[in-house]
Residue, then its C-alpha position, 0 to 999 in steps of 0.5 A: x500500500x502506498x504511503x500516501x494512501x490515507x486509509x492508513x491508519x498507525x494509531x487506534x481510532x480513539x485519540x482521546x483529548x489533545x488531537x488538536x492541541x498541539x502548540x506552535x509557539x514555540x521550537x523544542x530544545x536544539x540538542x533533541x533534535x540535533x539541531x545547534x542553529x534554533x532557525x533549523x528546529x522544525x518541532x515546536x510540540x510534542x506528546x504520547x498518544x499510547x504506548x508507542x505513538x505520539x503526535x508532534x508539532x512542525x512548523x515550516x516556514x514559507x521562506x526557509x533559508x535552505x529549504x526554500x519553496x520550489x519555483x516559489x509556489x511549494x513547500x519543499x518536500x524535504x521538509x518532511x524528511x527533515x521533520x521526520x528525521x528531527x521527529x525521531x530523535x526527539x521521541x527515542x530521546x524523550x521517551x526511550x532512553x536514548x542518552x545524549x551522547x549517542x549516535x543516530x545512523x539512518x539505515x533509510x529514509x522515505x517521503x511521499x508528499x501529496x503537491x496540492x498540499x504542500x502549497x504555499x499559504x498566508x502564513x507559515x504551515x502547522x503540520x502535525x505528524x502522527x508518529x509510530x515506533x516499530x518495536x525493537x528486533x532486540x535490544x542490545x545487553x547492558x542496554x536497560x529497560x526501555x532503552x532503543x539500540x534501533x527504531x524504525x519510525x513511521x509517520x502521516x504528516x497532516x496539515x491546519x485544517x488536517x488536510x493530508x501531506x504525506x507519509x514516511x519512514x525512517x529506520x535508524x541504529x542507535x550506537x553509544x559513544x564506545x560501540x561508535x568509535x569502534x565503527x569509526x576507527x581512525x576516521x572519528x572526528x572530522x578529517x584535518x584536509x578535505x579535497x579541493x571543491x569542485x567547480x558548482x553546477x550553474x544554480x538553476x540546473x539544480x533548482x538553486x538560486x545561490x550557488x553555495x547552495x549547489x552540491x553537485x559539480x560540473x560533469x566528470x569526463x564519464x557523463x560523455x557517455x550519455x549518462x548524468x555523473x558529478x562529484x559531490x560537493x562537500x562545503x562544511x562551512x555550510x550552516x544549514x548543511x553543517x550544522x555542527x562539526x561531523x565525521x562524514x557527510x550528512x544525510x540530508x546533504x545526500x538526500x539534497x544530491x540526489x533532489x538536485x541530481x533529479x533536477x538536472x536531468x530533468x532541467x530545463x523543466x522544473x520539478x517537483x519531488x514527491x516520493x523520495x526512497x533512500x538507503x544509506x549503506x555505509x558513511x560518506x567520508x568527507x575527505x574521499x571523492x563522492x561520485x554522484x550517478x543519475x539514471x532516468x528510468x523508463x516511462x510507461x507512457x508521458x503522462x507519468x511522474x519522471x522516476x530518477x535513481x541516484x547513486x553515490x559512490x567513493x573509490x568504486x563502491x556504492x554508498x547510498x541510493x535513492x528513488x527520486x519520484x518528480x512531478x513537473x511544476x505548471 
């Protein structure tokens, strides 16, 4: 069944007092959130609904200082991934034990987002998600009661007047401080050198209006071939990209590749992401060349949503992919 079909239903019928009562006044804690900048905290409220659901409060603005809105008619739909992914740290640490300290791998990441919806209004949108928490398949020993060593959280994002967004789902490993040193070994901490950045993509190829903001540049000799291939670029001097000091590249910068990936192919034309599938197969270091690989997939007929797979590689092996689903703006 599709993500987007609101016949889904993740909590029981009878939500009790407090479905409208979500607060938008104000930002929850950054470090919930893992958030340094308050201007990139999305959830502004929170509360449980049952044993493992919860609703929570996002606001989005309508000019967003990365997220902006899409040929200034649409919400940008990683907003929902990025409120997904705030969302789920917020409920394991708030409500499963999660310390601060520990570290959050994202394993996949999937939005679907209806476009109607995520029209632009008169003033900022309030959506409320209606989040669930698979169980565990195990908790790890020594983890305690309570505490999560992996989630997987699913979410119906619903805006004002409950009109429905869209859906998704991100599964995540949750290490502690020793078990993800050992992971890392001598790359914890960001690396002392990075490679030169490459030259950027012209800004409106991607969907961008500042070239800081494009991660994608200029084709390497391979795209000769017919395909769509560009070097990933890493800036951690970007505020909204970097937030805060990492060891490898952040998952929403991948998740930006492969919108912008999606975007050039199918530039001049100017799309709409609407379903975004993603897994993420092990760390993109940040002082290691990223190959990012677009490959249009077939049409059934023109009327069809432009489907795009997006690869990224470092020395030959494959780090990430994700589906890009695109509907053209008119």
């Amino acid at each position: 069944m599709s993500l987007t079909d609101p016949s889904r239903a993740f909590l029981a019928p009878d939500h009790g007092p407090g479905r409208g009562g979500l607060s938008y006044l104000r930002t929850a804690p950054r470090h919930l959130v893992d958030r340094s900048a308050i201007a990139d905290v999305l959830i502004t409220d929170w509360q449980r609904t049952g044993a493992d659901t919860f609703f929570l409060g996002a606001q989005w603005p309508r000019g967003h200082a990365f997220y902006a809105p899409i040929a200034g008619a649409w919400y940008d739909p990683l907003l929902a991934a990025e409120s997904l992914r705030q969302a789920s740290l917020l409920v394991g640490q708030t409500y499963y034990g999660i310390p601060r300290g520990h570290q959050w791998v994202i394993g996949e990441l999937d939005i679907e987002v209806v476009p109607a919806a995520l029209l632009l209004g008169s003033r900022p949108a309030e959506i409320r998600l209606e989040v669930a928490r698979s169980p565990d398949p195990g908790a790890a020993p020594g983890a305690g009661a309570g505490a999560a060593t992996a989630m997987t959280v699913e979410a119906e994002l619903l805006r004002d007047d409950d009109a429905f967004v869209g859906a998704g789902r991100i599964s995540l490993d949750i290490l502690p401080p020793a078990a993800y040193a050992r992971l890392r070994g001598d790359r914890l901490g960001p690396p002392t050198s990075l490679p030169p950045l490459p030259e950027a993509l012209p800004p409106p190829v991607v969907g961008r209006l500042d070239v800081r903001d494009v991660v994608l540049g200029v084709p390497t000799a391979r795209s000769g071939r017919g395909g769509h291939v560009w070097q990933l670029r890493v800036d951690p001097s970007h505020p909204a990209l970097f937030d805060h000091p990492v060891d490898h590249v952040p998952a929403m910068l991948l998740l930006e590749a492969a919108r912008q990936a999606a975007q050039a192919v199918c530039a001049p034309y100017r799309v709409l992401p609407v379903e975004v599938r993603s897994a993420f197969h092990r760390p993109v270091e940040l002082d290691i060349a990223c190959e990012i690989a677009a490959t249009p997939l077939p049409q059934q007929d023109a009327a069809e949503d432009t489907a795009v797979r997006v690869t990224a590689s470092q020395n030959g092996v494959l780090v990430f992919d994700s589906l890009v689903v695109a509907a053209l703006c008119d």
